[in-house]
N, C-alpha and C positions, 0 to 999 in steps of 0.2 A: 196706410202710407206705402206710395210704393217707393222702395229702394232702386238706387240708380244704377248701382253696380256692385257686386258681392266684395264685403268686407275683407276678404284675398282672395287669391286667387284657388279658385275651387277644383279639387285632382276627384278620380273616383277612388283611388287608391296612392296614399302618401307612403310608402315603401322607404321612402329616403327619412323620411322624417321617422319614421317608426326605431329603424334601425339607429337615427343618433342616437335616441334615447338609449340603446344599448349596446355601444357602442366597445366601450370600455370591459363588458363582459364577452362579447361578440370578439374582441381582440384576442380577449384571454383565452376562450376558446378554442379559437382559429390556431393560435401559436404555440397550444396544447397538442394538436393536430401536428403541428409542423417538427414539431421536438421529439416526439413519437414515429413519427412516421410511418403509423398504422394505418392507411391510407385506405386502405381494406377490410372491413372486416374488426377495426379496432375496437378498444375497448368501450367508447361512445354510441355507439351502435345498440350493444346491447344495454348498457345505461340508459339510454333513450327508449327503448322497448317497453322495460320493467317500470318507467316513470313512467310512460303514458300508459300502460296496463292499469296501474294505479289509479291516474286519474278518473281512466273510465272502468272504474267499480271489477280490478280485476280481471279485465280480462287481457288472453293470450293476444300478444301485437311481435307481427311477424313483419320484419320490413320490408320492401323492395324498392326497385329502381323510382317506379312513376307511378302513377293511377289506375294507368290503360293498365300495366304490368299486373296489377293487382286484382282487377278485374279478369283479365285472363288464367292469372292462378287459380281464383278462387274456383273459374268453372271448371279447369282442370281437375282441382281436388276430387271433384263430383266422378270422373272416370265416367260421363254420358258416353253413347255411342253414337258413331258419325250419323247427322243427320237429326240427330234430339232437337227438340224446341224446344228454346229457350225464350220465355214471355217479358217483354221490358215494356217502358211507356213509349208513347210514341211522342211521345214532349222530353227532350233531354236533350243532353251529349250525347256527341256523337261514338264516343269510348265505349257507350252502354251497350251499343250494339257489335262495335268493332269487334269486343273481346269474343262475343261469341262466330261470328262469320270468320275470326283468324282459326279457331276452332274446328270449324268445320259441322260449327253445329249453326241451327235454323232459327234465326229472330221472328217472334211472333208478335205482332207490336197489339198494344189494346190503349183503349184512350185515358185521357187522365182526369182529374176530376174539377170542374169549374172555380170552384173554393179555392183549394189550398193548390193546386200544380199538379196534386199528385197520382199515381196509379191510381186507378180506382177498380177496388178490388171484385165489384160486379162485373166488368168487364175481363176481369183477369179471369174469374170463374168461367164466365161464358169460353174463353179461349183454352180451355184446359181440353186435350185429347189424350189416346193413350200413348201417343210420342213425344207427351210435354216432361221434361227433367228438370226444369226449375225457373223460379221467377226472380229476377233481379227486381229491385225495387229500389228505386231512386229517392233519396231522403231532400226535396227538390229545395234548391235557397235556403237550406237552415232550419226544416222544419220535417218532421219525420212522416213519414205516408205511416196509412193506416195499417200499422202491424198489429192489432187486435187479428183484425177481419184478414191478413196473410198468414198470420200464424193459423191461425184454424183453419185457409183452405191448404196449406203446403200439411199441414198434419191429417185434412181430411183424405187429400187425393195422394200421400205418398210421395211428396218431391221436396224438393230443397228450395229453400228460402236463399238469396246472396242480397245483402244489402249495400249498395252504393251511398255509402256516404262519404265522399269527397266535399259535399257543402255543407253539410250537419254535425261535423267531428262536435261531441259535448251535449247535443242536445238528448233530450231523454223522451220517455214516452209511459204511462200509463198505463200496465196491461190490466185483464179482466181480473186477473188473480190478484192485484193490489199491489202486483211487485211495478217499481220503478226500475226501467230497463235502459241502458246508454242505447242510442242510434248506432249499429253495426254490429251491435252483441244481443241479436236475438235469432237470427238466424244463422245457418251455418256454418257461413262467413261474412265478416263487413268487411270493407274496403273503403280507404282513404288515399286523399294526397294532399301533398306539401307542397303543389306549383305555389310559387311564390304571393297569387292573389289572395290565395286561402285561407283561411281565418287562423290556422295554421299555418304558417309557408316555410319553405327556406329558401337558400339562396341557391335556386338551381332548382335540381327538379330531384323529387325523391315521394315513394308513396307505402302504403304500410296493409299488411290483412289484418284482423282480429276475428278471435273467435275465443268460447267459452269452454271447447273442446281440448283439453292437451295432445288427445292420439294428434287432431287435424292438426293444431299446432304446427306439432314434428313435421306430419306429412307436408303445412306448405311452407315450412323452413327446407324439408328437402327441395320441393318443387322449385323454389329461388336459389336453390344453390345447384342448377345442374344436375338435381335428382340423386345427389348424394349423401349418403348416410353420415360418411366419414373421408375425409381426402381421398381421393381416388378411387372411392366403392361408393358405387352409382346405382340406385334402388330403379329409380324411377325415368323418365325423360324429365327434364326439367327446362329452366331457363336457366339464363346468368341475371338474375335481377337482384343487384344490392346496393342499398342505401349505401353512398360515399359516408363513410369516419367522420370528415368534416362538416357533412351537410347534418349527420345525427347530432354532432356536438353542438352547432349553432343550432337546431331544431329544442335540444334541453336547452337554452338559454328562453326561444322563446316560449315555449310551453307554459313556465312559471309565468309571465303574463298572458298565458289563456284567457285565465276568470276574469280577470277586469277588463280583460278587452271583450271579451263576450259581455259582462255586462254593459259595457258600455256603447255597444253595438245594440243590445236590448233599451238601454236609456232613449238613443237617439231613434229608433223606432218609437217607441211610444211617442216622443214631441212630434216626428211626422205624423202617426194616428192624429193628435190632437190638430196639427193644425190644417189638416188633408181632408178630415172625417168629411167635412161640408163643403168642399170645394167641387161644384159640380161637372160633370163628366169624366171624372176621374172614380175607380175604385180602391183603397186602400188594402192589404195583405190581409184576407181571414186566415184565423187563426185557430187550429185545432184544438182546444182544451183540454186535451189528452195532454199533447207534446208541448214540451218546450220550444221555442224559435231561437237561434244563435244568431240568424238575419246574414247569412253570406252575403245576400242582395235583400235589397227592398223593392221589390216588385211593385208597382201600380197596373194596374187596365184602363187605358182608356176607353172610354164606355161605345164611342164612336170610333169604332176601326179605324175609318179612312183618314180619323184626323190624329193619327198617332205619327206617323211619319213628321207632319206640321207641329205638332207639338214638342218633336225633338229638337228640329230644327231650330226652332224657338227657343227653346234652354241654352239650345249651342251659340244663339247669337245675343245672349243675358249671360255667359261664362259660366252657364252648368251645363257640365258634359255628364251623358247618361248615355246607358248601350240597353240592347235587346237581345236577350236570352231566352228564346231562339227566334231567328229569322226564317227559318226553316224547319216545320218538321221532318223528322229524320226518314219517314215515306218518301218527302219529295227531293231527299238526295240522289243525286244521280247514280253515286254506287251501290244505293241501295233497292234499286228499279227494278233486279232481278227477284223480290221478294213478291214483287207483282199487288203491291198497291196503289189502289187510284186517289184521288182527289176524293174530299167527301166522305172518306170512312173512316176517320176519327177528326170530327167537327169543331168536339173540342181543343184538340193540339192544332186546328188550322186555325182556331178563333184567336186562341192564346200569343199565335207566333206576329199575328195579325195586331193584336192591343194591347201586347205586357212593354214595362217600361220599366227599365230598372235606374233608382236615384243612388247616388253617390252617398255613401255608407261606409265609414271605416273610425278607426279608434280616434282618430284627429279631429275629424270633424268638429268644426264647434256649431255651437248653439245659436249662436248672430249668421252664419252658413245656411241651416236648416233654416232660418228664419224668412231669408233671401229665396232660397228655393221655392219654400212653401208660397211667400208672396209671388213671384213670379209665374207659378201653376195657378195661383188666384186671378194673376192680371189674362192674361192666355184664357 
């Protein structure tokens, strides 16, 4: 049966609706915040630290301004020298590369792997030299890249592992040793953020480091505070990067609905598997068995590039809006020209930017929603 028009109106992201539900604690919060007038630096901040530490199995959460912030710290921590390479995917944000070229150190991009998004860690081997300092590794849509196979080349070759997880906060991964390990706490720093689409958000922008290390800790609680030890005694250069009072208070309101919203972001993944698996021209998200999926995005491929564009369109003129993460890989950014890549030399991020399609995915969603969708990629 084909459905004539989606049962409401269909958002990629329902933000308003999310926040009614919590409104009433989100109030309390906020007027916590205002009675205080710790606007800085208040007592929320590090409350919110110690509870997401917690959630992710202990470890240290260092907060900062935003994402990009975090990412910059985390290469600072490393103290590279100018001109180091720094190896990323070349499928991603654009932030992954940013932090390092604000630096002053050299993005070395390698491709990413056809499956699941993510680095692929044959390729990061191959681009290792003796002026590589470390590999950021993008944990891509909710699903952790292969940290087995990174952890043992950053320990074979002497360099540092950073992991970007800004879309994977919660998900886990399988190491060889039997331990279960959080996405950001396996190498030497992870990195998140709270822009507000995040599976995590808050109301504004705010982003956080973690690591398993107390020295680093310290170190990139200095790095976010200006490089100081103590008020006005400055160890290091730093930044000013600090999570607002307010935005950490409402971030611990939403945190305690993490798990259920993650599962239920995993719920409504599975019913698109089911009802996607056979729908032809399209390919559904594989999935690493190693890791967990939190599903930031629900990615598909269209099997036929050229008709991905028309397939959008199509959704948009049925009332499902979807975007494409990314339309560009970040070679064929204009500011990124000077690193002196052409067309062609990673096949797979020009394929990908060419036939990923990301479906509408969030905790609201319902099930009559999905249903419409999935028939509509059937009628197409």
């Amino acid at each position: 049966m084909i459905l004539p028009a989606p049962p409401s109106p269909i958002l990629l992201l329902d933000l308003a609706a999310e926040h009614a539900a919590l409104q009433p604690a989100l109030n309390d919060a906020m007027q916590e915040v205002l009675d205080s007038a710790a606007f800085i630096q208040g007592p929320a901040v590090g409350q919110f630290a110690a509870e997401l530490g917690q959630y992710l199995g202990g470890a240290h959460v260092v907060p900062c301004a935003n994402g990009t912030d975090a990412l910059t710290l985390a290469l600072m921590s490393l103290d590279l020298p100018a001109g180091a390479e720094v190896i990323t995917p070349a499928f991603t944000y654009v932030a992954t590369l940013e932090a390092a070229a604000l630096l002053g150190l050299r993005p070395v991009l390698v491709d990413v792997r056809p499956d699941t998004f993510n680095i692929d860690p044959a390729a990061v081997e191959a681009a290792i030299t003796p002026r590589t300092g470390a590999i950021v590794a993008v944990h891509l849509f909710g699903q952790c890249a292969d940290l087995a196979a990174l952890q043992a080349i950053v320990q074979r070759h002497g360099i540092a592992l950073i992991e970007d997880n800004a879309q994977a906060l919660g998900a886990t991964f399988q190491l060889p040793n039997g331990e279960t390990a959080f996405a950001g706490a396996v190498g030497e720093v992870g990195t998140t953020s709270f822009f507000p689409s995040k599976n995590l958000g808050c109301l504004g922008d705010g982003g956080a480091l973690l690591t398993r290390d107390p020295a680093r800790a310290t170190q990139l609680h200095q790095l976010a505070n200006h490089g100081q030890s103590q008020k006005y005694h400055h160890q290091r250069i730093g930044l000013n990067s600090r999570l607002d009072t307010l935005q950490a208070a409402l971030l611990r309101v939403k945190l305690q609905q993490l798990p259920a919203n993650t599962a239920a972001r995993q719920a409504m993944a599975a019913r698109y598997d089911a009802a996607l698996a056979s729908v032809p021209g399209i390919s559904i998200p594989a999935r690493d068995l190693r890791s967990t999926h939190v599903f930031h995005q629900y990615t598909i491929q269209v099997q036929e590039a050229s008709r991905r564009d028309d397939l959008q369109h199509f959704l948009k003129s049925c009332g499902v809006p979807t975007m494409i993460y990314y339309p560009l890989p970040v070679h064929a950014q204009p500011a990124y020209a000077y690193l002196g890549y052409q067309a062609g030399q990673f096949p797979v991020a020009e394929q990908l930017c060419q036939s990923v399609l990301s479906l509408p995915i969030h905790p609201l969603l319902t099930s009559e929603q999905q249903e419409y969708i999935a028939a509509k990629l059937s009628e197409w």
